[in-house]
N, C-alpha and C positions, 0 to 999 in steps of 0.2 A: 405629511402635508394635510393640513383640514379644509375641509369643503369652502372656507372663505378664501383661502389664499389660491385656490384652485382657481377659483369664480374670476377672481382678482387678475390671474394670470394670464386664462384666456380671454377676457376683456382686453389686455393688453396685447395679446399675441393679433387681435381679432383689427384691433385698432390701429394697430401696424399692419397687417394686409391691407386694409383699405386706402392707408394714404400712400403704400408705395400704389396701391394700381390706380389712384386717381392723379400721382405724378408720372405715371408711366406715360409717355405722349402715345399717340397714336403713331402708327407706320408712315411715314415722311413720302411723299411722292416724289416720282421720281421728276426730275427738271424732263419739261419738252426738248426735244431735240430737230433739228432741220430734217422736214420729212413726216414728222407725227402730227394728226391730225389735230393737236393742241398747240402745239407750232404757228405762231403769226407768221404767215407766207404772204409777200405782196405778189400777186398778179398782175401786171400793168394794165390800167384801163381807164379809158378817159371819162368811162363814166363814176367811176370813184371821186374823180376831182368834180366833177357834174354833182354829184350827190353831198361830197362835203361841202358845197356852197349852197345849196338849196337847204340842209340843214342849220347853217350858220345863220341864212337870211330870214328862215319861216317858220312859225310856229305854228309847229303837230301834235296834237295830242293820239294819235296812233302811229305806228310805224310798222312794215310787213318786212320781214328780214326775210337772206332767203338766196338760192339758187336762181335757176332758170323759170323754174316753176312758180315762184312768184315774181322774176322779173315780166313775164308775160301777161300778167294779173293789169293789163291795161297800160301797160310801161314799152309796148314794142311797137310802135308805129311803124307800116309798110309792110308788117308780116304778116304769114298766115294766123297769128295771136292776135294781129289787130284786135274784132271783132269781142274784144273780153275787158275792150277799156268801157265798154256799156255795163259789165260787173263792178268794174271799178268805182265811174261813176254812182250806180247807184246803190253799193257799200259800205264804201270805205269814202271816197272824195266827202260826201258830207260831214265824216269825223275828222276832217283833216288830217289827211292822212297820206304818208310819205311810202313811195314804195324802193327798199332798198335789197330788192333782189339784184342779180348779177350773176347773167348767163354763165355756166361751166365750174361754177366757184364751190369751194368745198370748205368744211368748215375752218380750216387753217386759213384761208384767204378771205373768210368775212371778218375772222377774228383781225385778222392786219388792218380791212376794213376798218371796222368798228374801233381800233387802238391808236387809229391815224384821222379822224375829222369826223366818222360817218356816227359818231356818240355827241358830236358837240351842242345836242339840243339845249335850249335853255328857253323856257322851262322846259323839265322832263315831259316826255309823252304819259298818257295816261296809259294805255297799252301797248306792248311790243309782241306782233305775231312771230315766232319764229317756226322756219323749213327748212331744216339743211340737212345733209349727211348723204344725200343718192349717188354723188358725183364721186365720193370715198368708196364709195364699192365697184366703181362702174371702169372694169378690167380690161374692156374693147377701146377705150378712150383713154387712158391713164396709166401709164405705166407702172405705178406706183399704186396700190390702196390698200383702203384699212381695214381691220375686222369691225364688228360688231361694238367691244369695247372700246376699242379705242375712235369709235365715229362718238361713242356716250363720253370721253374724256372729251373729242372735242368740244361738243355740243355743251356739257359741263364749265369749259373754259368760255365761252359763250354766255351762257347764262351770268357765271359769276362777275364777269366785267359787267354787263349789264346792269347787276343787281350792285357794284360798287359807283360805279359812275351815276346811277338812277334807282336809289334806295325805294322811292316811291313808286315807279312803274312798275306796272304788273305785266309778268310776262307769261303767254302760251306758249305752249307748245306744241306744234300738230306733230302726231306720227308720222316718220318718214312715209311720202303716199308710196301705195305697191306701185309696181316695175311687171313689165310682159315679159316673157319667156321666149326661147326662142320655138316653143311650139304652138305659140299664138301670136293670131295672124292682124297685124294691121290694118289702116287703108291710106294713112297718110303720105305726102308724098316723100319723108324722109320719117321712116319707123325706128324707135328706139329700141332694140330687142336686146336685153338683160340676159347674161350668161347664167347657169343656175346659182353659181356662187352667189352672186348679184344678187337675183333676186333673193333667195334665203339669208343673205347678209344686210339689206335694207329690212327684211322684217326683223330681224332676230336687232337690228340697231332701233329700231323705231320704239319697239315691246322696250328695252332698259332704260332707254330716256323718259318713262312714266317713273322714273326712280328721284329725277331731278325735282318733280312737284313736293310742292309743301303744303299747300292749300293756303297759304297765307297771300304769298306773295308770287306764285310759280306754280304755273297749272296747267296741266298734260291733256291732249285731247286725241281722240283717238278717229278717226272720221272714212278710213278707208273702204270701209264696205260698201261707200256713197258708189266707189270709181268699180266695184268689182259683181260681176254677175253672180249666180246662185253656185255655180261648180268653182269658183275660187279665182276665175280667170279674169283678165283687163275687160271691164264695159267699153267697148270703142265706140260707142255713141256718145262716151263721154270723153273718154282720149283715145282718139284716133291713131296717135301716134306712139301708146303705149307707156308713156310715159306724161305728156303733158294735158292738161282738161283744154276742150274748146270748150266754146262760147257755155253751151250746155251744159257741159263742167264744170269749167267754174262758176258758173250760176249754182250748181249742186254744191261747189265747196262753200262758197262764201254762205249758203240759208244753211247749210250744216253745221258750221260756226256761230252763226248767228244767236242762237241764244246764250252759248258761253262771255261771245265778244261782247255783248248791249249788260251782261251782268257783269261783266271789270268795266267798261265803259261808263255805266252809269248809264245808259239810254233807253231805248226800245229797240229789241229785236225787228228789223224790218223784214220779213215773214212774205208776203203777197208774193203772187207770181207777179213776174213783170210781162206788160201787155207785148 
């Protein structure tokens, strides 16, 4: 054989590997099933039906997705959260902006959410904050949860409905916030105390959803150290209750965001203390 037909041959051999591995598909996921945190699970709630009509009727261009932790975010009248709709206000209410947390809900239950009215914006939002996953680990509460991965599958099925329904909105991401331990002490009048799975299972879920950013369109923000003292532990002069911010808190959350949210927005960071 002479050196051309060599050349010739592995050209050809070299040309055929390449197009069997660029017809090779990738590994096929597996379908969600009832129970996985990728799973549309409805939870009855009257405020779902509250929230798909307020979307239907009003035009936002921000929207805060989300647990407990942003239902509170100025959404809880008569509670001890009250006191955080002055965050709200001076925030988010100026960007028009819809709050569609939902006490206890995990991320299979805002995906039913969001697949059932709570997407039917028109026009799209200019930003969509998303918080979820704490409620998937939380073992004292739920008979049922998830690991690490599969709170990042949810949050990924999340995302991509999102980004199918609302090609243009830009979506954040905040890290799952930390969780108290049960060797740190509260003061609220109902403490949220995170078993250790818990808490090592919201960090280790919060750290892989920085996997879901693109920079283009989908952007991960990491903001915890806002809520946590120098030894690693819950700031309770920000969440009292170890898991949610008061008033001080989320004052702390929202100027912690705040220069990422006014650069997708389009606006100004609102920065000042408030008096």
């Amino acid at each position: 054989m002479n050196s051309s037909t060599l050349r010739l041959g592995l050209a050809l051999m070299a040309s055929l590997t390449l197009t069997a591995c660029r017809s090779t598909p990738p590994a096929a996921r597996l379908a969600p099933k009832a129970g996985d945190a990728d799973y549309p699970t409805q939870a009855r709630s009257r405020r779902h039906d509250q929230k798909v009509a307020q979307v239907k009727a009003g035009h936002y261009d921000l929207a805060l997705i989300g647990d407990s932790i942003t239902h509170t975010m100025g959404d809880m009248p008569g509670s001890v959260y009250e006191p955080l709709k002055a965050v709200w206000d001076r925030h988010f209410a100026p960007r028009h902006a819809i709050n569609l947390g939902h006490n206890g809900f995990r991320t299979e239950n805002i995906l039913w959410n969001l697949e059932n009215g709570e997407l039917d914006f028109s026009p799209s939002p200019k930003v969509v904050v998303l918080l979820i996953g704490t409620n998937n680990t939380d073992d004292r509460n739920f008979r049922h949860v998830h690991s690490a991965s599969q709170i990042f599958d949810g949050t990924r099925a999340i995302v991509e409905l999102i980004r199918s329904r609302h090609p243009t909105t830009k979506i954040l991401i905040l890290r799952v916030f930390p969780r108290g331990g049960d060797d740190e002490h509260g003061y609220a009048e109902r403490v949220f105390h995170g078993s250790k799975q818990c808490v090592e299972t919201c960090r280790k879920a919060g750290l892989l959803t920085s996997k879901l950013a693109d920079g283009n369109h989908v952007f991960w923000l990491d903001i915890n150290r806002t809520f946590l003292r120098r030894d690693g532990t819950i700031n309770t002069d920000l969440m009292p209750d170890l898991l949610h911010p008061n008033l001080p808190g989320g004052e702390a959350w929202a100027q912690a965001i705040e220069p990422t949210l006014a650069r997708l927005m389009g606006d100004q960071p609102i920065l000042d203390t408030p008096r």
